[in-house]
N, C-alpha and C positions, 0 to 999 in steps of 0.2 A: 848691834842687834840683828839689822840686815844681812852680816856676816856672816853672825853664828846661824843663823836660820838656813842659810844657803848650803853650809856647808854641813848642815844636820839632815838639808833634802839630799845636798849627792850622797852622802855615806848609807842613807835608803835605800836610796836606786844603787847604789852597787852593788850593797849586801843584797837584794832583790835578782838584780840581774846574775851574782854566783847562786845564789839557792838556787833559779832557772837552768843555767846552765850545768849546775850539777845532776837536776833533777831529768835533764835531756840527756847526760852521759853518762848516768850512772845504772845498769842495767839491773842493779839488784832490789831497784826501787820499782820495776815494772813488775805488770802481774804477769805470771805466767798463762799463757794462755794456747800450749800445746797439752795433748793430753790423749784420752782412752775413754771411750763411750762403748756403753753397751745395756745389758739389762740382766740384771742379777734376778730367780726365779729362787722360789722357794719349796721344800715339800718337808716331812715330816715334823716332830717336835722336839726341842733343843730338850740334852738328858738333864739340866739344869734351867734356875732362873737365870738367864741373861741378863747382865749387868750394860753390855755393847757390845754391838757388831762393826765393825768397820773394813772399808776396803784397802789392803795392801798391795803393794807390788816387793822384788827382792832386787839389789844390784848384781847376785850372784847366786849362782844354785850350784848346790844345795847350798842355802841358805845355813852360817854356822849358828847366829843367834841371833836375836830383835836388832842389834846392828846394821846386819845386813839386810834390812826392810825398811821401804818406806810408808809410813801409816798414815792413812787418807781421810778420809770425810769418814765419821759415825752415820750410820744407815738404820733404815728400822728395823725391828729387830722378829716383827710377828706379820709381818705383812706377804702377802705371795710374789709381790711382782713389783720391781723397784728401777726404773734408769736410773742410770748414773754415767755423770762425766767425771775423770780423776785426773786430775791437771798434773803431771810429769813433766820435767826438763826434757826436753830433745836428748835420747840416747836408746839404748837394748834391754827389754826388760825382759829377763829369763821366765819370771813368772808373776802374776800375776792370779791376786786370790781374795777369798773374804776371812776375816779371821773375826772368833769371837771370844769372850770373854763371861765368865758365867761371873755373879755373883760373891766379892768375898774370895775372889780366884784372880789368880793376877797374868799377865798376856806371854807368849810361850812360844817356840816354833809350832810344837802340837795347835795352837790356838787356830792355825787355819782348817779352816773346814770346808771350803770350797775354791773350784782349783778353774784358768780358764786351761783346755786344751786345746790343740789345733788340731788332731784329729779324736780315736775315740780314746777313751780313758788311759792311760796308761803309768810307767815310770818317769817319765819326764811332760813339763808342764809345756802350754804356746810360746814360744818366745815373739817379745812382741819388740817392734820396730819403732820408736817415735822420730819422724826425719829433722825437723827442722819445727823454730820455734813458734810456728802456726799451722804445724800438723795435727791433726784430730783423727785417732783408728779407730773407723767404726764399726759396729754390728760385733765388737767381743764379748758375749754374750758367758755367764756363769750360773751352773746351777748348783745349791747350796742345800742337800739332803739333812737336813738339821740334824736328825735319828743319827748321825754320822759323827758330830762333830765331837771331841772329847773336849773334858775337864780339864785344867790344869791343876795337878797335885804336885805333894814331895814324892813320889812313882819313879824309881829310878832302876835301871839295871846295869851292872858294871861288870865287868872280865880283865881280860891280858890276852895279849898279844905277843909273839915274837914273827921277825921275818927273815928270814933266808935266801942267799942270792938275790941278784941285783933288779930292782925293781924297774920295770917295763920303761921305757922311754917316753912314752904318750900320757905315764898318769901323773897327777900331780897331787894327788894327796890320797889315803883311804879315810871312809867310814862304816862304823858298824851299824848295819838298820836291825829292826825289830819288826817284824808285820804279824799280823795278825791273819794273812790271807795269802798261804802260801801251796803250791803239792806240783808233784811232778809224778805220780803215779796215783792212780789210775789215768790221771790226766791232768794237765800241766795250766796249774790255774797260778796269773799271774797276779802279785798286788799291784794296786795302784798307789798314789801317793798319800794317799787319803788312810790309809791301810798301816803306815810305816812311821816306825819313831827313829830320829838321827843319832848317833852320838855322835861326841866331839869331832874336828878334824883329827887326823895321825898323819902329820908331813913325810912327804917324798924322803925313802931312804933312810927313814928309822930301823932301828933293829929290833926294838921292840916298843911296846907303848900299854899303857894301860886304857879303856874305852868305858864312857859313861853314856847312857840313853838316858834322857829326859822321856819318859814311857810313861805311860798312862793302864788304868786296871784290866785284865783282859788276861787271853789265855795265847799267847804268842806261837803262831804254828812252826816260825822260823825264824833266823838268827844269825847275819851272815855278814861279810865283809866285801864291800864294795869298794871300785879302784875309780877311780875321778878322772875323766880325762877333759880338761880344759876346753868347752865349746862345742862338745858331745853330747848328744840324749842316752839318758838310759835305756836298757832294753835289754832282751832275751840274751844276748852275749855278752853282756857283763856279767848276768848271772851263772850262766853257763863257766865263764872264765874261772870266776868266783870259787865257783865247785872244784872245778881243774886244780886250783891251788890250794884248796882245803880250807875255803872260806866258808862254808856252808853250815850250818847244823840245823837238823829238822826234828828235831825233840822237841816235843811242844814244852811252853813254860809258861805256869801260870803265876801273875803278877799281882797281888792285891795293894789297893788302895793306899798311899804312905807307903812304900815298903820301898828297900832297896835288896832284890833279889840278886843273886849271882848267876850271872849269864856263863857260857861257855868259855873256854879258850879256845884259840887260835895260833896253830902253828904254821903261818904261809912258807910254802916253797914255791919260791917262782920259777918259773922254768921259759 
């Protein structure tokens, strides 16, 4: 009886001391506790009832779909003024945003509604730095114009594309955006990201492709074709390029509600 009892205390204490020692080596069992502070601000009113707001970040910009996002703590959704810490792995986060979600409406790229920048508004979002896995970046601060934020619907706009001559060395994919907030004459007002709906990737070195925008209701001032170049911001000379290659169309297009409108074509010549 002495035996058995002894030898039911060490098989205890072994299996005690591996759950220990697993629970000391195994890193996936720790909390993360590197991350991204700041203070998320509020103004306007959301064009729906909000169902959740939550904080994202993306692994990759432009972001192709909810994939590439990682979705963070639920936040309140009527309040002006909100801190928040958002725990992230140690690594480079392109962008960093709030996204919301109305009601009866399910979550979208469109779903972000508030973006952080590192300077003032612009095509590309802050990229943000997490070093090591008890860094904290603080004071990134977002502001989140609700009046801004769209719906997600079935809203879609779709085209064709072909391309011509050999595609630039430095891009690595195109897409077609959609803005709502675009002119170059009388003066060159630019969108921001807030402003622009994605369509799919078109890989490096296709010849032609078909493009779908995930778009929302709205009267589209412009309609163009954007070249990606890996670890770059957007900015005034992509779109300029854009142009150069006959990526552009400045035909306004209005979009209603459910609808799958037909966008323009696109014939690039690269040069």
């Amino acid at each position: 009886m002495q035996t058995s009892t002894c030898k039911l205390t060490f098989c205890l204490i072994a299996f005690a001391v591996l759950v220990i020692l697993n629970c000391d080596t195994n890193p996936g069992l720790e909390p993360i506790r590197s991350g991204i502070q700041g203070t998320i601000t509020y103004s306007g009113e959301w064009p729906a009832t909000p169902a959740e707001v939550r904080i994202v970040s993306a692994k990759k910009f432009p972001p192709t779909d909810l994939n590439d996002l990682i979705i963070g703590e639920s936040i309140p959704v009527n309040s002006t003024s909100y801190p928040y810490t958002f725990y992230v792995k140690p690594g480079t986060y392109p962008l960093l945003g709030v996204a919301w979600r109305a009601q009866d409406a399910s979550w979208d790229i469109i779903s972000i509604c508030g973006l952080y920048f590192s300077g003032s508004d612009s095509l590309s979002p802050g990229e943000l730095i997490v070093n090591n896995n008890r860094d904290v970046v603080p004071d990134i601060n977002i502001h989140v114009n609700r009046s801004r934020a769209h719906k997600v619907t079935d809203t879609k706009i779709t085209g064709h594309l072909s391309f011509n001559g050999a595609w630039p060395d430095s891009v690595s994919e195109a897409r077609v955006i959609a803005t709502t907030r675009f002119s170059v004459f009388p003066s060159i007002v630019l969108p921001t990201l807030l402003d622009i709906a994605f369509s799919n990737s078109i890989p490096r070195d296709a010849t032609e492709g078909e493009y779908t925008i995930g778009a929302y209701p709205g009267t589209f001032a412009a309609i163009g074709v954007l070249f990606i170049k890996p670890g770059q911001t957007l900015g005034l000379g992509d779109i300029a390029y854009s142009i150069s290659v006959g990526g552009l169309n400045a035909t306004p297009l209005v979009v209603n509600e459910n609808e799958t409108a037909v966008g323009p074509s696109f014939e690039i010549e690269f040069k």
